[in-house]
C-alpha positions as CSV (number, residue, x, y, z in Angstrom):
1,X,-98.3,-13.9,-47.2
2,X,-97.2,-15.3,-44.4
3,X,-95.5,-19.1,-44.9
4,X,-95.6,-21.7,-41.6
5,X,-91.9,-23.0,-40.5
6,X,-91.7,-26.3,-41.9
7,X,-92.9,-25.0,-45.4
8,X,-90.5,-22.4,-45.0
9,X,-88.0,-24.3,-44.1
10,X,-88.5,-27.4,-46.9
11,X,-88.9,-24.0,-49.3
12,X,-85.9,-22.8,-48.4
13,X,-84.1,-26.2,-48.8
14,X,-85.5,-26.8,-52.2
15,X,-85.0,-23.6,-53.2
16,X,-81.2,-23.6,-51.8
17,X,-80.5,-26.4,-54.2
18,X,-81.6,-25.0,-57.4
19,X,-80.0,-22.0,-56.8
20,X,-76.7,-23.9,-56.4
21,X,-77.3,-25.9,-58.9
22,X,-78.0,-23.2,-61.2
23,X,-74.9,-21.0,-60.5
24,X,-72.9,-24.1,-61.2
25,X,-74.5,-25.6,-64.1
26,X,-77.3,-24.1,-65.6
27,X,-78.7,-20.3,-66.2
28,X,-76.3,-18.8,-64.1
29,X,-73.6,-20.2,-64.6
30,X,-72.7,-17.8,-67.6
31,X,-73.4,-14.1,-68.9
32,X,-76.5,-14.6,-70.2
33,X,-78.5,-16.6,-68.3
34,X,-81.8,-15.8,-66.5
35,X,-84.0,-16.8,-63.8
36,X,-87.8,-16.3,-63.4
37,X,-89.6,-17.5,-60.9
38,X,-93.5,-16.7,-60.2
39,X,-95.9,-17.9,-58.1
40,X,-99.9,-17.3,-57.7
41,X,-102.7,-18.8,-56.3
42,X,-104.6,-21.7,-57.9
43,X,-107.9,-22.6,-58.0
44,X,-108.0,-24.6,-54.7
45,X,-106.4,-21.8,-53.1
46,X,-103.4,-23.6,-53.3
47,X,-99.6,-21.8,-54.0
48,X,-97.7,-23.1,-57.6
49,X,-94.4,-22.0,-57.6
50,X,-92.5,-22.4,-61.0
51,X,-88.8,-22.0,-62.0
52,X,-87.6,-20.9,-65.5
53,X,-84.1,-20.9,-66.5
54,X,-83.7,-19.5,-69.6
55,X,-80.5,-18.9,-71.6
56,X,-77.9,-21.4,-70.0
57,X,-75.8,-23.6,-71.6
58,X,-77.5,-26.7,-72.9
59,X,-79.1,-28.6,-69.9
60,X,-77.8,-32.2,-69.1
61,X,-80.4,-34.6,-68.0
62,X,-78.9,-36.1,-64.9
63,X,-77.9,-39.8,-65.4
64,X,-78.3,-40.7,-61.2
65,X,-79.8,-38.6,-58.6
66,X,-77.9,-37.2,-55.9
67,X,-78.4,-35.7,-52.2
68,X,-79.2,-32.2,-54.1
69,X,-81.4,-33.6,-56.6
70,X,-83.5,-36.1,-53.8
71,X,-84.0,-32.8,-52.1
72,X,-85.6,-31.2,-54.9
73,X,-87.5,-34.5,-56.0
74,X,-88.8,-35.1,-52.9
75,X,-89.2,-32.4,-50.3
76,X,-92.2,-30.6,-51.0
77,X,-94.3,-33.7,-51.4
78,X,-92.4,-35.7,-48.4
79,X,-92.9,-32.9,-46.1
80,X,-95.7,-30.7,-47.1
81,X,-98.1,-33.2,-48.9
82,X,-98.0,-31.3,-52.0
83,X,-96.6,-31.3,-55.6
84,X,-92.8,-31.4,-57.5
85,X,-92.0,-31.7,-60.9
86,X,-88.7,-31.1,-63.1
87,X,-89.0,-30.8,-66.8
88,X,-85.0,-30.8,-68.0
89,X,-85.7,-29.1,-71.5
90,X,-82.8,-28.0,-73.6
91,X,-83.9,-24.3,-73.7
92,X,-83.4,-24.6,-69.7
93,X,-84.9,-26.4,-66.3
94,X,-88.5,-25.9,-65.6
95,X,-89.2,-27.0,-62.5
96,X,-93.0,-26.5,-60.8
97,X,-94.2,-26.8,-57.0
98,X,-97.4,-26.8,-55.2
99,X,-97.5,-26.0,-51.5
100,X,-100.9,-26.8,-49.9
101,X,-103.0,-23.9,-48.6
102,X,-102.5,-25.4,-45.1
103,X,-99.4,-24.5,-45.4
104,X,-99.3,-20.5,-45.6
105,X,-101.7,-17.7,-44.5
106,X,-102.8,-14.3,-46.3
107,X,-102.2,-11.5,-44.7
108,X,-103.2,-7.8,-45.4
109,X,-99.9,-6.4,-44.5
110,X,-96.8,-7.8,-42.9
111,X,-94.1,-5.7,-41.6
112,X,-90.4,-6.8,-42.2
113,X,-87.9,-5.7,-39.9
114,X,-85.2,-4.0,-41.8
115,X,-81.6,-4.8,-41.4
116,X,-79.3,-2.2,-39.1
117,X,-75.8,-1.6,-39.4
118,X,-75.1,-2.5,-36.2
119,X,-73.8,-6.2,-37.1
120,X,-72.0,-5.3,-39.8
121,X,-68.4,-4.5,-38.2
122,X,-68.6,-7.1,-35.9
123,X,-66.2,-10.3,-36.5
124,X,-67.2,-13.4,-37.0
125,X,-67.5,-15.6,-33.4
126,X,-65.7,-18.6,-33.1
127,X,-66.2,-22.2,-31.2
128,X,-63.9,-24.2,-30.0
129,X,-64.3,-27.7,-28.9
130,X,-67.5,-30.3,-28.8
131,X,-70.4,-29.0,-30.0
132,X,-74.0,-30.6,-28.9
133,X,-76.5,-30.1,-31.7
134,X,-80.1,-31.1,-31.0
135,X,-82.3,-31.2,-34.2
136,X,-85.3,-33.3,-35.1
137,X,-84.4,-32.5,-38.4
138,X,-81.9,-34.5,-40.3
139,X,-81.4,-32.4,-43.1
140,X,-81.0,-29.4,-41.1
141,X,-78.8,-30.8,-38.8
142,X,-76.4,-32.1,-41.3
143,X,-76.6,-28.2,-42.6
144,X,-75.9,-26.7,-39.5
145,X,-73.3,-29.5,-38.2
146,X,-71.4,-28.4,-41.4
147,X,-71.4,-24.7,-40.0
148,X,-70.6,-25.5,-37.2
149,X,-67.6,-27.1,-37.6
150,X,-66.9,-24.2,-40.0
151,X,-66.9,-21.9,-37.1
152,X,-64.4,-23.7,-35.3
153,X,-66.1,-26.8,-33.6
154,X,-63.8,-29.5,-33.0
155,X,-66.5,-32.3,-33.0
156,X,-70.3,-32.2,-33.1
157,X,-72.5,-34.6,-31.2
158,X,-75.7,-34.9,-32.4
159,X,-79.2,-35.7,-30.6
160,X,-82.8,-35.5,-31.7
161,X,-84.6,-35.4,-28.7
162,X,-84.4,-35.0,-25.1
163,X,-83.3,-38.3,-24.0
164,X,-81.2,-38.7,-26.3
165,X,-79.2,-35.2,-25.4
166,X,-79.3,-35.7,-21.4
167,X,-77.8,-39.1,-22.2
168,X,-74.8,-37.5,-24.3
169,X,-74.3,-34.9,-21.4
170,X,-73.9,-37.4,-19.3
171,X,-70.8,-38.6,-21.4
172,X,-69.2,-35.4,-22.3
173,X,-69.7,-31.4,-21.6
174,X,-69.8,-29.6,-24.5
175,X,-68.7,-26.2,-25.1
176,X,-71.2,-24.9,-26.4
177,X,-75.0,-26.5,-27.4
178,X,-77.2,-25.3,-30.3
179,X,-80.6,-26.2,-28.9
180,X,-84.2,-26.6,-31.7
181,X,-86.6,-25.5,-29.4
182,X,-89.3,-27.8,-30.5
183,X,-88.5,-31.3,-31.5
184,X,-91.4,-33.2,-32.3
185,X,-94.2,-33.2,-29.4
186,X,-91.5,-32.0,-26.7
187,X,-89.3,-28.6,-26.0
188,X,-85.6,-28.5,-25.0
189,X,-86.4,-26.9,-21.8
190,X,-85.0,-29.6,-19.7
191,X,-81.6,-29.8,-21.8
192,X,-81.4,-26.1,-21.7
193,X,-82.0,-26.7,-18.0
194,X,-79.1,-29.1,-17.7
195,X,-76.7,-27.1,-19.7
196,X,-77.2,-24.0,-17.5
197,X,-76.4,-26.5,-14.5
198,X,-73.0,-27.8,-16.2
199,X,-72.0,-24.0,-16.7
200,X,-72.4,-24.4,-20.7
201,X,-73.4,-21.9,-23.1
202,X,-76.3,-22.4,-25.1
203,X,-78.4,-20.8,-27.9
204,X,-81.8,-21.9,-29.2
205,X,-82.9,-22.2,-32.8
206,X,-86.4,-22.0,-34.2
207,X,-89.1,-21.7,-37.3
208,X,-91.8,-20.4,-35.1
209,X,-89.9,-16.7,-34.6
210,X,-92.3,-15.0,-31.8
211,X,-94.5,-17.4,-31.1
212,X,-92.7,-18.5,-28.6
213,X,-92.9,-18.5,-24.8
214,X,-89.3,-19.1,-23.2
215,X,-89.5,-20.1,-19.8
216,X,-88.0,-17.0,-17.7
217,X,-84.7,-18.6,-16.7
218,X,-84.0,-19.0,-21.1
219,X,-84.6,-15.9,-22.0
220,X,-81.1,-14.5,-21.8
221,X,-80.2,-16.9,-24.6
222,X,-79.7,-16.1,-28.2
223,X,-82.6,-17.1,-30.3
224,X,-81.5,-17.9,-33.9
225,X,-84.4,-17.8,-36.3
226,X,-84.2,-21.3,-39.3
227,X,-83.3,-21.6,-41.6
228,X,-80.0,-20.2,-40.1
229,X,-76.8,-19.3,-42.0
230,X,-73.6,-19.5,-41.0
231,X,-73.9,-15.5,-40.9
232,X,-77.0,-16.0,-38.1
233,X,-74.9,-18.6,-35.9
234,X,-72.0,-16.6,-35.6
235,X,-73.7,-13.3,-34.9
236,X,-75.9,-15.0,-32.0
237,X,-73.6,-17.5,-31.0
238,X,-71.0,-14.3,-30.1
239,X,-73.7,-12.9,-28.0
240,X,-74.6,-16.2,-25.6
C-alpha cells in the first residue's frame, strides 16, 4: 500500500502525538503496557486505523485540549476529509481513524530501500547563523524550525511562498535555506535560483520522493524526503 504525501504526512503527525503521549502518560509509560494498532479496509474501500492501549495506568480524561491533542482531534478530518475519534476508557485510549480511499493506492509489491551503514559513523552537521525555511505547512514548519535551531541555527526566518522568500532575501542572506519544493500551486525554483546567485547553500524537502523533476541546475542539492527528522536534516544538510 502505497500512502500519498499529505496523508502521510498528517498520519505521521497524528501518529507522532500518540506515541508521545503514550510513552509519557499512558500504555507505555510503564512495564506493562501495550500497544495494538490495526488497520484494514472497509467497505467503501476506505482505510480504519485503530489504536488500543491496554494495560497503562488509569487513563485521565483531559480537562482542556492542547496543541498535541488539537493535532489528534483534528488532523485527519481537517486535512484528509476523513474520520477521528478518541474514546478515553479507563482500561486504556482507544482512538479510531478513517483515511479516504483517495488518499492511498494498492500496490502488488513495493520495494523498500533498506538502510546502509554508510551514515552511521558520520557526525552530526551543524548550522550556524540565519536559517530561511520555506514551508506551506504550518505545522511542519514549526517542527522543523525547532530542529533547526537544534542543529545550530541562530535564527529562523520563515516564508510560505515565493514572494514571500525573495522578499526576505532581499533583507538578509541566510546561511543556509531549507527549501519545500512544492508550496501550494507553485515550486521553489526561483528561490532556489536566487540562493545559488547569493552564493548560499540550499537543500530541498519533499512528500512526493521521485516524482519529482528538478530542473538541471538543482539537482546537486540534497533532497530530504518529509516527514524529516532531525536525523534526515543533519545527514543531507552535511552533504549540500
Amino acid at each position: 500500500m502505497l500512502i500519498a504525501p499529505q496523508g502521510f504526512l498528517t498520519l505521521a503527525l497524528v501518529v507522532h502525538e500518540l506515541l508521545t503521549n503514550a510513552v509519557k502518560y499512558g500504555a507505555l509509560s510503564g512495564e506493562s503496557g501495550q500497544l495494538v494498532i490495526a488497520w484494514d479496509l472497509d467497505a467503501d474501500g476506505n482505510l480504519p486505523l485503530n489504536w488500543h492501549e491496554i494495560g497503562g495506568p488509569p487513563v485521565v480524561v483531559p480537562t482542556k485540549r492542547g496543541f498535541g491533542s488539537t493535532i489528534i482531534y483534528r488532523m485527519v478530518p481537517h486535512e484528509l476529509g476523513g474520520d477521528a475519534a478518541i474514546d478515553y476508557a479507563p482500561g486504556g485510549l482507544l482512538a479510531r481513524f478513517v483515511i479516504p480511499a483517495k488518499h492511498f493506492e494498492l500496490v502488488g509489491n513495493t520495494e523498500i530501500e533498506p538502510l546502509g551503514n554508510h551514515h552511521h559513523a558520520r557526525q552530526e552537521a551543524r548550522l550556524d547563523g540565519t536559517v530561511l525555511l520555506v514551508e506551506d505547512n504550518m505545522i511542519i514548519a514549526l517542527e522543523a524550525e525547532d530542529m533547526l535551531l537544534a542543529l545550530g541555527a541562530r535564527n529562523v526566518l520563515f516564508a510560505s511562498n515565493v514572494a514571500q522568500a525573495l522578499r526576505l532575501l532581499t533583507i538578509e542572506t541566510p546561511s543556509f535555506a531549507l527549501l519545500d519544493i512544492n508550496l501550494g500551486s507553485e515550486m521553489s525554483w526561483p528561490i532556489a535560483a536566487r540562493l545559488r546567485e547569493l552564493g548560499v547553500r540550499y537543500a530541498f524537502a519533499t512528500g512526493y520522493s521521485n516524482q519529482i523533476d528538478v530542473p538541471l541546475e538543482h539537482r546537486s542539492a540534497p533532497i530530504i524526503s518529509k516527514p524529516y527528522t532531525r536525523d534526515s536534516l543533519s545527514r543531507e544538510i552535511s552533504d549540500s
